[in-house]
C-alpha positions in Angstrom: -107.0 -41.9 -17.4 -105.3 -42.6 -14.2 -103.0 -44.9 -15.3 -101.9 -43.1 -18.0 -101.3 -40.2 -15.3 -98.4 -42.5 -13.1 -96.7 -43.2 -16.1 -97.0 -39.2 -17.3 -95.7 -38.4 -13.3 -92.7 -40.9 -14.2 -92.1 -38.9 -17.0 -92.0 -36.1 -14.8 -89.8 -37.1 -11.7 -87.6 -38.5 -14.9 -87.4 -42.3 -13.4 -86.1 -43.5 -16.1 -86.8 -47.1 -14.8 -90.1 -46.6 -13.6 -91.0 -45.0 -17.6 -89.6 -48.9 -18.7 -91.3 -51.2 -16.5 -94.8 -48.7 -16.5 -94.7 -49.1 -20.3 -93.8 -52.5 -20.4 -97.1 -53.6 -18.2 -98.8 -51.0 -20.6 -98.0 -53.3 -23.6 -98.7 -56.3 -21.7 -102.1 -55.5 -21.0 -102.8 -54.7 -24.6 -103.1 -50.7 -24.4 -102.9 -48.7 -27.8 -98.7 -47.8 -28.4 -100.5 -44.6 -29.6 -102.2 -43.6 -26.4 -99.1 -45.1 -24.3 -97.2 -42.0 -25.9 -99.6 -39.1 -26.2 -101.7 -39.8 -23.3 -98.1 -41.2 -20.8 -95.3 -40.0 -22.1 -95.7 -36.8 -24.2 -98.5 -35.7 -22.0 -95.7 -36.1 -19.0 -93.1 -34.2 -20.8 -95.5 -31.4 -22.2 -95.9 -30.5 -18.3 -92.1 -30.5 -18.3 -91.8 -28.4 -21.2 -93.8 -26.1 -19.3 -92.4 -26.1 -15.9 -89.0 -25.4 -17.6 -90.8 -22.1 -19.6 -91.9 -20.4 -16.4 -88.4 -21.2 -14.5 -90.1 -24.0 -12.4 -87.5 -26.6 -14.0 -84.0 -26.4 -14.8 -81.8 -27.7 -17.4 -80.4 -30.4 -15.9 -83.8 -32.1 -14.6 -85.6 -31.4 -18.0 -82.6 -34.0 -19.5 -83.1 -36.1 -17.2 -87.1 -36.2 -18.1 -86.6 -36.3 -21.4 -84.0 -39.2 -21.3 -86.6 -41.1 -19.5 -89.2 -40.4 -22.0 -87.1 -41.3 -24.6 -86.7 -45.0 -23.2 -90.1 -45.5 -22.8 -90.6 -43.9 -26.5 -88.2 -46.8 -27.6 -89.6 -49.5 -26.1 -93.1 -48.5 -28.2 -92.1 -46.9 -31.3 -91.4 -50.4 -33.1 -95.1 -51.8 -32.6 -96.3 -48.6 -33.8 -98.3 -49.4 -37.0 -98.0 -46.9 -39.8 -100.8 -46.0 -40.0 -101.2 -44.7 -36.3 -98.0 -42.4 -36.6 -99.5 -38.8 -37.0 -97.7 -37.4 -40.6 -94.3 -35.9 -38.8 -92.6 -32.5 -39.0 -89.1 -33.5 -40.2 -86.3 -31.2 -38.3 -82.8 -30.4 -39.4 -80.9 -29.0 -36.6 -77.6 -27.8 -35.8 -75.1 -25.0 -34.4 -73.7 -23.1 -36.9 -70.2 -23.0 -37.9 -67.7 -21.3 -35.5 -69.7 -22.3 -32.5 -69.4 -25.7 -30.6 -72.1 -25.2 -27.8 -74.5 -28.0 -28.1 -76.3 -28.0 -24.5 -78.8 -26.0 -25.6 -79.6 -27.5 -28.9 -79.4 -31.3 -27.2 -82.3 -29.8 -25.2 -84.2 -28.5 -28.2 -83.6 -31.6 -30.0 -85.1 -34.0 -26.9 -88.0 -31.9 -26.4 -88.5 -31.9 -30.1 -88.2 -35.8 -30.1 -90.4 -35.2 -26.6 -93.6 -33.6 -29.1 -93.0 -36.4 -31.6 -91.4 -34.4 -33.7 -88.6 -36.0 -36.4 -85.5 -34.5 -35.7 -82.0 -34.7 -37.3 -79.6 -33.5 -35.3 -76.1 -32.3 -37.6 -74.3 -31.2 -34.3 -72.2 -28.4 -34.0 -69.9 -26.1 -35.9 -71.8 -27.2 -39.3 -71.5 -24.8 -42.0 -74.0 -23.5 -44.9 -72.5 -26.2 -47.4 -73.2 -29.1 -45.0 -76.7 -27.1 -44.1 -77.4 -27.4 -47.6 -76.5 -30.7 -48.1 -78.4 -32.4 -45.5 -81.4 -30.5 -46.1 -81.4 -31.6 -49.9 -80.4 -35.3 -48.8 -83.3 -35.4 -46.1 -86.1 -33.1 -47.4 -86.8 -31.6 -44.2 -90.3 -29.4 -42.8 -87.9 -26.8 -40.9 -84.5 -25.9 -40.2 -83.6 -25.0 -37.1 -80.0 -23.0 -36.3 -78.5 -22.3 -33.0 -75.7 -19.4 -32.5 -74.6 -19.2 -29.0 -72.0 -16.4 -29.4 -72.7 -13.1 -31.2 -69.4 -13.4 -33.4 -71.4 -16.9 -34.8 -74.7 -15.4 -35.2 -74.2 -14.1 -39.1 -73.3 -17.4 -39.9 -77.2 -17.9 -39.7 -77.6 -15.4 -42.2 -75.2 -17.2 -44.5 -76.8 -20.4 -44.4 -80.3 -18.6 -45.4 -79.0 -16.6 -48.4 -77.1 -19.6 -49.6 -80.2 -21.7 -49.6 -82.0 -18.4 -51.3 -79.0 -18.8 -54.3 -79.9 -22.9 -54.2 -83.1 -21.8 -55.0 -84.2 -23.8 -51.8 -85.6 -21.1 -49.4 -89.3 -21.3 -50.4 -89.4 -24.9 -49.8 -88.0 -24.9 -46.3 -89.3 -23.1 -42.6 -86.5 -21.9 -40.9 -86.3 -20.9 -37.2 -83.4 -19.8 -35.1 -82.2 -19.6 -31.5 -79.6 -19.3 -28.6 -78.3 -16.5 -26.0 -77.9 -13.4 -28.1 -80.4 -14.1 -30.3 -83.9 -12.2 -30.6 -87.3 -11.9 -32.7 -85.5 -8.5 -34.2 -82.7 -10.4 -35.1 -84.6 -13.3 -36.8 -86.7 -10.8 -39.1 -83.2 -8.7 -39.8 -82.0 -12.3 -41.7 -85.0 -13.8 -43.1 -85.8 -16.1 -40.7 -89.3 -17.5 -40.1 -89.5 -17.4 -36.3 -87.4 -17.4 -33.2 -87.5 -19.5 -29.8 -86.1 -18.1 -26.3 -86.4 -21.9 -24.9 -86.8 -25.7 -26.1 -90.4 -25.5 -24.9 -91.2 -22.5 -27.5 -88.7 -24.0 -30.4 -91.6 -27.5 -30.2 -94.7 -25.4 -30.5 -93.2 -23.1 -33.3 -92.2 -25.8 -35.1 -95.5 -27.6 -34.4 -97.0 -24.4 -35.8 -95.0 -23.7 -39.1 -95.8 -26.8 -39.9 -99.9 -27.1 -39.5 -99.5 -23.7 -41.9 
């Protein structure tokens, strides 16, 4: 739908005031909040995702879209009825004790948001106690850990064989990421996938969770 396309290529140059006023005369006119967001919004930042997966976007201009989304996703979410919200993956998310980089993860966590996925986001240096706790306070679909140094990286390893002593592993997906991270490393520790970038951490989760 050509309208629906401006407001996805809003998305897209991340004009964050554009994204407002496009979704404001959306609503105005009476268009579906549901096809305002998949067909305008997520649909904009799903070419994003994949511009930034083949190198064609950076870091800094995929915030920027996804900030810009997010407005627009704010301005809709509260005449969403019930009943038109797709069941969502719930996401716990954080960097693991030791390490305070949170770049990476913010970026994770927007695109997340970005696929309307439910994400809590624990921030950084959190360790397996706190893990545990807000996994048992929230319920969540997956858990998603992010080590940006290698001394930090068997703190992910902690975190899954404390929730295998809590008797909570089976009931949780967990998926890990960040620079010295790898598939190898992910399967050495138990985990149940790995992501390289923000755009692969959505779809995995997307796909743990439809299993």
């Amino acid at each position: 739908m050509e309208n629906y396309a401006k407001l996805a290529e809003s998305v897209i140059a991340g004009n964050e005031e554009q994204v407002k006023n496009q979704v404001r005369e959306f609503i105005a006119s009476g268009n579906a909040p549901v096809d305002i967001i998949n067909q305008g919004l997520i649909a904009g930042m799903n070419v994003v995702g994949q511009r930034f997966k083949v190198g064609d976007m950076y870091v800094p201009e995929v915030l920027m879209c996804a900030r810009s989304m997010n407005a627009g996703l704010e301005i809709v979410r509260p005449l969403l009825a019930d009943s038109d919200a797709e069941s969502s993956c719930k996401i716990i998310i954080g960097t693991v004790k030791g390490d305070l980089h949170d770049i990476g993860k913010n970026l994770v966590s927007m695109m997340m948001e970005s696929g309307g996925l439910e994400v809590i986001d624990l921030g950084v240096d959190v360790s397996a106690d706190d893990f545990i706790a807000a996994i048992e306070k929230h319920k969540p679909d997956i858990l998603a850990m992010s080590a940006l140094l290698t001394t930090t990286m068997p703190k992910m390893k902690e975190v899954i064989q404390a929730l295998e002593e809590m008797g909570l592993r089976d009931k949780i997906k967990i998926i890990i990421g960040g620079a010295p991270v790898s598939q190898a490393f992910a399967q050495t520790i138990g985990a149940d996938g790995y992501a390289p970038d923000a755009a692969s951490a959505t779809e995995l989760c997307k796909s743990l969770f439809a299993q």
